[in-house]
VEXDO-615244 format. One line per field, with one value per atom (N, C-alpha, C, O, CB): residue number from 1; residue in one letter; atom name; x negated, y, z negated. Coordinates in steps of 0.2 Angstrom, whole numbers, plus 5000, padded with zeros to 4 digits. Glycine has a CB too. Layout:
# VEXDO-615244
n	NUM;...
res	A;...
atom	CA;...
X	X;...
Y	Y;...
Z	Z;...
END
This chain:
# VEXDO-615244
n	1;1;1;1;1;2;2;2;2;2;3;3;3;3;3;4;4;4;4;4;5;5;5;5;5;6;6;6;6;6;7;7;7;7;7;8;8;8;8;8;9;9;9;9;9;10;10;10;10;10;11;11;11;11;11;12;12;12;12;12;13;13;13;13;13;14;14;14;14;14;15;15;15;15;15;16;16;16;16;16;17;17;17;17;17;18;18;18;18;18;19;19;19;19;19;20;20;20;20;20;21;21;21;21;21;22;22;22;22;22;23;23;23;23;23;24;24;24;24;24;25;25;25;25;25;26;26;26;26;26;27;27;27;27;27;28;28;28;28;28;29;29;29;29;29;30;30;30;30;30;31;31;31;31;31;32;32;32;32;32;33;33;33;33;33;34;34;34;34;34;35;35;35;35;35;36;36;36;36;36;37;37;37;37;37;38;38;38;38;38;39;39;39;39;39;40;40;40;40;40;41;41;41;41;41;42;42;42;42;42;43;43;43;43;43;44;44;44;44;44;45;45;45;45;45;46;46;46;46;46;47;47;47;47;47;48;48;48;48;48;49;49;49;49;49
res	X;X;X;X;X;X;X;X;X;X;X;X;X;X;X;X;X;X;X;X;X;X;X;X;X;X;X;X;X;X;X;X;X;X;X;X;X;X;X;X;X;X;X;X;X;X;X;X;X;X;X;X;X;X;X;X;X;X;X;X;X;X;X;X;X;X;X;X;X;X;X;X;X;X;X;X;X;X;X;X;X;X;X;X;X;X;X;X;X;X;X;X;X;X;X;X;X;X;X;X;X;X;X;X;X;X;X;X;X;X;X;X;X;X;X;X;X;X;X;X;X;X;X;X;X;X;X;X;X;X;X;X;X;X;X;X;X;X;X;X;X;X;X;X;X;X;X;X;X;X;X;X;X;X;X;X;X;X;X;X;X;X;X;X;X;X;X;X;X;X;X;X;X;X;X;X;X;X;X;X;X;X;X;X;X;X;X;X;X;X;X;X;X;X;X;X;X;X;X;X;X;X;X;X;X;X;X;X;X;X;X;X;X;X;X;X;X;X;X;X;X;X;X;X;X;X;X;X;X;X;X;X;X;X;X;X;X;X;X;X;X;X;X;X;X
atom	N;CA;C;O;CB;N;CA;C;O;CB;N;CA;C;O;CB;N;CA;C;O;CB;N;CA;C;O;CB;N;CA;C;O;CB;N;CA;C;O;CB;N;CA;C;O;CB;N;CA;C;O;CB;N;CA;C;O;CB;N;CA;C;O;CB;N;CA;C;O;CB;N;CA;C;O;CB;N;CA;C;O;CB;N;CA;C;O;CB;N;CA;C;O;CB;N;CA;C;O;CB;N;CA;C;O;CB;N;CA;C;O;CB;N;CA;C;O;CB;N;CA;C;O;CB;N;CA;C;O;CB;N;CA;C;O;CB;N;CA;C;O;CB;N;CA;C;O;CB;N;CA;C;O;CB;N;CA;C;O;CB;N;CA;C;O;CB;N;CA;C;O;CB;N;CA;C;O;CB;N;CA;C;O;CB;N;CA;C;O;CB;N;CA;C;O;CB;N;CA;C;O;CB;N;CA;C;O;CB;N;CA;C;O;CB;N;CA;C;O;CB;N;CA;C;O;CB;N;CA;C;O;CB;N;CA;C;O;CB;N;CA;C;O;CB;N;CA;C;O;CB;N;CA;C;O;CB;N;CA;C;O;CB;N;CA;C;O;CB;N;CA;C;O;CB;N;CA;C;O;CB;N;CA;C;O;CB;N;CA;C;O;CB
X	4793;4799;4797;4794;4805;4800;4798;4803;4807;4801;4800;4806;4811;4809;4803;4817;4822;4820;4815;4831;4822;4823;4828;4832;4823;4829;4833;4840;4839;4829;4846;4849;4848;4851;4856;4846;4843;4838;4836;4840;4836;4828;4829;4826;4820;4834;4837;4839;4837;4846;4843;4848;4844;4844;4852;4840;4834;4831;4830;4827;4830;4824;4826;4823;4819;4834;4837;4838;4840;4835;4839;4837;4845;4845;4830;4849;4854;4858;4858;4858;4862;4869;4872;4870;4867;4879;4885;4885;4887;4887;4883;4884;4880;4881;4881;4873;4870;4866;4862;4865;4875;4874;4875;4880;4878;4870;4872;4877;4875;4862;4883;4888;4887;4889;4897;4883;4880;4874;4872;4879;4872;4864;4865;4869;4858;4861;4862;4861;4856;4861;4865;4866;4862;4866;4875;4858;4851;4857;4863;4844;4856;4860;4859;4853;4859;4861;4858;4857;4855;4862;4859;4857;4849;4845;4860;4846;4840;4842;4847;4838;4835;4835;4835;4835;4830;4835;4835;4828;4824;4839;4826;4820;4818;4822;4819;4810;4808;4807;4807;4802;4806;4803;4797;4796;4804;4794;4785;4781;4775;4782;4784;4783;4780;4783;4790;4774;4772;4773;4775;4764;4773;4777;4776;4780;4776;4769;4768;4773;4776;4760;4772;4777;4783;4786;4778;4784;4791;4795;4800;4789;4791;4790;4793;4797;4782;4789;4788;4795;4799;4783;4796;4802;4807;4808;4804;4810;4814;4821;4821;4814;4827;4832;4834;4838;4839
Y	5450;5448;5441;5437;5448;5441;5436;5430;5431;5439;5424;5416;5417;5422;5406;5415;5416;5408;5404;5415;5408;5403;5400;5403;5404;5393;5390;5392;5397;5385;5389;5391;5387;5389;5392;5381;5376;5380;5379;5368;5384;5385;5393;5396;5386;5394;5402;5399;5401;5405;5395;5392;5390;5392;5382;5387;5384;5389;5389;5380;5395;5398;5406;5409;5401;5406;5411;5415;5419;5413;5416;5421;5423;5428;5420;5417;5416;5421;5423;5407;5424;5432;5429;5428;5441;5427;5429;5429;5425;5434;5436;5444;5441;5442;5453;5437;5437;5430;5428;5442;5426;5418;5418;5421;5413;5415;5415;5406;5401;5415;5408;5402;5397;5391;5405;5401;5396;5392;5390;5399;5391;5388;5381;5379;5391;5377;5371;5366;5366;5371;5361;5359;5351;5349;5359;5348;5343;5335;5336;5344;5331;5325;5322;5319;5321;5321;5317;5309;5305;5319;5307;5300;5296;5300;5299;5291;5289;5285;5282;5284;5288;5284;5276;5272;5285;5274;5267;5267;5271;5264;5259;5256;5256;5254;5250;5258;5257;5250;5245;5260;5250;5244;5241;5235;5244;5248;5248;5248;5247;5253;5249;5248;5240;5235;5249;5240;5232;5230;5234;5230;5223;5221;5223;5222;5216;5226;5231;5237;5238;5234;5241;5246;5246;5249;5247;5240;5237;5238;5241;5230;5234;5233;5239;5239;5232;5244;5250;5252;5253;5255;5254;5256;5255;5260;5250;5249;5248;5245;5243;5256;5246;5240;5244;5241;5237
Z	4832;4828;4824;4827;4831;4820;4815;4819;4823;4805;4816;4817;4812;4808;4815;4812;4808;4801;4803;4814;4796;4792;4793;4797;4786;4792;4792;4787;4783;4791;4787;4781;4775;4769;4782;4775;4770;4766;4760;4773;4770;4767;4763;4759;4774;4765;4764;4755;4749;4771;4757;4748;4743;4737;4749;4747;4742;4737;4731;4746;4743;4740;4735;4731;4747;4737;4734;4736;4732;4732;4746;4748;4754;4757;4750;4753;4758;4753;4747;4759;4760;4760;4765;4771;4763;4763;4767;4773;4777;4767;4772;4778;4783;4789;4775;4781;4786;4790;4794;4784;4785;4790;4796;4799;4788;4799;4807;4807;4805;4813;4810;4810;4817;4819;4810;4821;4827;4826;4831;4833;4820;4821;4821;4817;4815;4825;4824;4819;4816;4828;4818;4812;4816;4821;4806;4815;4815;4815;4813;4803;4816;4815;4809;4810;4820;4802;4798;4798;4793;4793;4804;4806;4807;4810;4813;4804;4804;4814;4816;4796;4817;4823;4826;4821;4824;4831;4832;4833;4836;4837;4829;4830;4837;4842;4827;4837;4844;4847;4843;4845;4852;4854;4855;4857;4857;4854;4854;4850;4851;4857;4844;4837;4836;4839;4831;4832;4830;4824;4819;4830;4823;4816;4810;4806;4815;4810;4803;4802;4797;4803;4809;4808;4806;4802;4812;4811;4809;4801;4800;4809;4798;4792;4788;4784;4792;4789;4786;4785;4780;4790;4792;4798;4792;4789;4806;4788;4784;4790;4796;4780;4786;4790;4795;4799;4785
END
């Protein structure tokens, strides 16, 4: 059996139905992480604020 698509990827592509959203899939946190601590200052850098 095939992996399921995402439903982002479903929308995108043209291919999202109704009928055949699944309402339990989990929805991702749209939060950026906290900086590590093990990162060096270049990284840092990168990392942004």
């Amino acid at each position: 059996m095939r992996k399921p698509k995402p439903s982002g990827l479903k929308l995108v592509t043209g291919t999202d139905r109704a009928d055949r959203a699944n309402p339990d899939e989990p929805q991702p946190d749209p939060a950026c992480p906290d900086l590590s601590d093990h990162l060096g200052n270049e990284a840092r850098v990168e990392w942004g604020p």
